[in-house]
N, C-alpha and C positions, 0 to 999 in steps of 0.2 A: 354595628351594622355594616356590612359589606360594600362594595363600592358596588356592586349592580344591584342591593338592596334600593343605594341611595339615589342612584340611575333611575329606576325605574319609580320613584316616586318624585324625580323634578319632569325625567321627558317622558312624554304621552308614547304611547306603542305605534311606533312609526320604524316601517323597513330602512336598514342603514344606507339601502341605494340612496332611496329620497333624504334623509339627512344627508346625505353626503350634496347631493345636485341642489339643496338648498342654502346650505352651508355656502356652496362656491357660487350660488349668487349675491346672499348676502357680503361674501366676500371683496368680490367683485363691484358692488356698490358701495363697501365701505373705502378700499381705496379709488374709486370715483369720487367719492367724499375728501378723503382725506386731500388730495389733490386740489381740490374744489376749494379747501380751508387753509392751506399754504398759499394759493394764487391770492384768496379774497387779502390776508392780511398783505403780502407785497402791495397788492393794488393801492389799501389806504394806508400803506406806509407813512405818505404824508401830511395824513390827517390825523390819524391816532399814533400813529409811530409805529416801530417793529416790535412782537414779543422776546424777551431772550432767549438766548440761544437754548438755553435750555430747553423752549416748547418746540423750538424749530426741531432740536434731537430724539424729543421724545415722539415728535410728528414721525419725522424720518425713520423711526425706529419700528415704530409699529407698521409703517407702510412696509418697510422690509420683512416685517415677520409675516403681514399677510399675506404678502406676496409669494412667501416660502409653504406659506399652509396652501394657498392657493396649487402652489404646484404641486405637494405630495396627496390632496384629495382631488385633484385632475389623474395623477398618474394611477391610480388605485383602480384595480380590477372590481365587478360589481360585488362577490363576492369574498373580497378581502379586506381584514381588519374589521371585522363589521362593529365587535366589542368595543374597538377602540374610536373607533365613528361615533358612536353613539353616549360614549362619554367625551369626546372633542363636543357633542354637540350640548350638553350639558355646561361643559366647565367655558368653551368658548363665550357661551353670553357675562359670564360672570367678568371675563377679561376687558370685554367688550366695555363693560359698563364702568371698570374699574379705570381704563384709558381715557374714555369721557370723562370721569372725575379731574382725573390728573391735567388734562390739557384744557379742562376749565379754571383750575385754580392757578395753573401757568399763565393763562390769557392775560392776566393782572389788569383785569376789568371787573366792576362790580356786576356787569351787566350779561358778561361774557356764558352764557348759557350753553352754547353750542348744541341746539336740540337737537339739531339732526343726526349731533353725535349717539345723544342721549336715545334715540327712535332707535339704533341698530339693535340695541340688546332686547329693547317691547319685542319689536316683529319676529326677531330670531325666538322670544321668548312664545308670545303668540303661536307660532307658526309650528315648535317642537316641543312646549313645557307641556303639563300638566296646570290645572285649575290652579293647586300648588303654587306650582311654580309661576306661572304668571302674575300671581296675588305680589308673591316675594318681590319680583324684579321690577314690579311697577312701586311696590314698595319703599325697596332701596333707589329706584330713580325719581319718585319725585323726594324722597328725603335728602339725596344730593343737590338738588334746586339750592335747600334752605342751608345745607352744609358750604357750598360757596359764600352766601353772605356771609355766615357767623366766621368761616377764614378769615375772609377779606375786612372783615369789621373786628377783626382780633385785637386790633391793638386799642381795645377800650369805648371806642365809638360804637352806639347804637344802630341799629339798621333802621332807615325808616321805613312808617307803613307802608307807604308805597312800594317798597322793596317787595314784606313780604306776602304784599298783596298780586305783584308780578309775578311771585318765583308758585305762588299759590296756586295761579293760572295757567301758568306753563305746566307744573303739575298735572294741571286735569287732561292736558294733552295724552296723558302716557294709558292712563284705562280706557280712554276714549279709541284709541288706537289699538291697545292690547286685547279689547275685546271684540272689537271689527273684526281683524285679525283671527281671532282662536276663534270666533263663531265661523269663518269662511274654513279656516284649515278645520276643523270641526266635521263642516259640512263634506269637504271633499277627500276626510280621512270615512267619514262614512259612504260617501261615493264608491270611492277605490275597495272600502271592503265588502261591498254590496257584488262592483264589477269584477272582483277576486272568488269572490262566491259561484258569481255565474259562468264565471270560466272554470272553476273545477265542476261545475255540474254538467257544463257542455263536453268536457272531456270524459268525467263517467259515461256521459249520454254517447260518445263515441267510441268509448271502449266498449261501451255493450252492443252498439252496434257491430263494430267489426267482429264481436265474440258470435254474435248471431250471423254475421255472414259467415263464419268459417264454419260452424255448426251448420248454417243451412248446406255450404259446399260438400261440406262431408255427408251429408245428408243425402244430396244428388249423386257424390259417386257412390255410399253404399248402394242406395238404391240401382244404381246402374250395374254393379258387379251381383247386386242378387239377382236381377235380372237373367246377367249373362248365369250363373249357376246355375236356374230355373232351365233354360234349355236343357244341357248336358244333364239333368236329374230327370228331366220330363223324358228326354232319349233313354237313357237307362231302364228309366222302369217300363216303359212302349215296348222295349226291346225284351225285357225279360219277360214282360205278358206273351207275345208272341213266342218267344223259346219255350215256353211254360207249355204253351198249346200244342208246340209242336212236340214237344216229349212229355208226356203225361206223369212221368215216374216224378218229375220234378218236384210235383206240389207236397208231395210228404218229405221232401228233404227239407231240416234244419238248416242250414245254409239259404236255400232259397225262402223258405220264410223271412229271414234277417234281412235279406237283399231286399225285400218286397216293404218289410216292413218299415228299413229305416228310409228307402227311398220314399215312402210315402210319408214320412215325419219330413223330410227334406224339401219336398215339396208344400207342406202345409208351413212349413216354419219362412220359407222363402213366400211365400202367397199373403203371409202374415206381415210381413215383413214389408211389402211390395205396397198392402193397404193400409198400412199406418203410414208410410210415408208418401202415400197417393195425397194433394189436395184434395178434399172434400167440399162441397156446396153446400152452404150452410142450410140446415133441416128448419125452418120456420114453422113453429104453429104456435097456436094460440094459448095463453097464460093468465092467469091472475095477476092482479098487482099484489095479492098477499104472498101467493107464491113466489113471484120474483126476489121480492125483498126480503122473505126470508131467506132465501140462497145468498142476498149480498151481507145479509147479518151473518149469516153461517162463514162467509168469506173473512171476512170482518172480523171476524172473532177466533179465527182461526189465526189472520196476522197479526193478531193484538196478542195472542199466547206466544207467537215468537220472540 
């Protein structure tokens, strides 16, 4: 299976602009968080103590990296990279979720949950997966809950009930939240393609418009140059009536037939011309209702064969 095979059955059909302007909020709130989760532990440093250095590293590490994604989806033109927007927006939640495992099992607390870490990858997942995909990520996060404990209690000790009765609860946090979530981006992915809809219909509606005003324009000047021809044809044949009068021999020359003849097609073709594109006052009178409605089934029927 392809990798836009596999794209396109975890994220929902969303333009890469918006993956990309949701991405760098979420982003944006992950190292708000992250900041937020290095301050809290300095704070009770001397109540619970410090993590090792290693959670301090792998903190520091991921804040750098987001911070690096952060600037290369800021610098990105709307339409670039879109392919690769759209599989960042895919594999990202996965990193997401795998970072929150990691800096839970560092915290070296039985208790150490870190939901809010856990909440990045739902909303992200909410916000761009599929049914799919959401199912999966709520999934795999509340089964990390209970992957902490069984860590943390590796070396032989049981977990008590209580334990998996909290990591149980916390759990229920992640569908509760995933599906808020994907029912609003839901709603306002049907929005956007409602209001996507109605702007390509307003722009037909204004393309047919301006087609119809350059047609009507063209309209008004033929009409005004048959006009001016109508003169100069009406003078022509005025004038050769009179020459005709005045020299009798004329009317059996060939020649003067032709003149006569096609000035008066010129004349009727310009007068034709003149009354088709005259406005007309609509002819009112009176109808059938059986008759009307068969003219609109006749219509009817006529664009249903097209």
């Amino acid at each position: 299976m392809t990798r836009r095979r596999l794209t396109e059955l975890f994220v929902a059909p969303t333009p890469p602009n918006l993956l990309r302007r949701q991405a760098i909020a979420l982003i944006s709130l992950n190292l708000a968080l992250l900041a937020a989760i290095a301050g809290l532990h300095l704070i009770f440093s001397g109540t619970i103590g410090l993590p090792s250095k290693t959670f301090f590293a792998v903190v520091m590490g991921r804040f750098l990296m987001q911070a690096l994604e952060l600037g290369w989806l800021s610098s990105l033109q709307p339409d670039e990279n879109q392919a690769w927007i759209t599989t960042y927006a895919s594999v990202s939640i996965w990193i997401h979720l795998l970072f929150a495992v990691t800096v839970s099992l560092l915290g070296g607390m039985e208790d150490s949950h870190y939901i809010a870490l856990f909440l990045i990858p739902v909303l992200a997942a909410g916000f761009r997966a599929t049914d799919l995909g959401v199912g999966l990520v709520v999934i795999a996060t509340a089964a990390a809950n209970f992957l902490q404990l069984w860590v943390y209690f590796g070396d032989g000790h049981v977990p008590r009930p209580t334990e998996y009765f909290e990591a149980a609860n916390v759990a229920l946090i992640y569908p509760l939240v995933a599906v808020v979530v994907a029912r609003v981006a839901t709603e306002l992915r049907r929005d956007r393609n409602r209001l996507t809809a109605s702007l390509d219909e307003l722009a037909r509606t204004r393309d047919r418009l301006l087609e119809e005003e350059r047609l009507a324009a063209v309209g008004r000047l033929s009409a005004a140059i048959a006009h001016e021809v109508r003169n100069p044809v009406g003078m022509i044949a005025s004038s050769f009536k009179q020459l005709r009068r005045r020299h009798p021999g004329l009317k059996d020359d060939d020649l003067g037939q032709v003149v006569e003849e096609e000035t008066a097609r010129l004349e009727r073709l310009v007068g034709d011309f003149l009354g088709y594109a005259r406005r007309r006052e609509p002819a009112l009178r009176t109808t059938t209702t059986a008759e009307l409605l068969g003219y609109v089934c006749e219509i009817a029927r006529a664009r249903a064969g097209e």
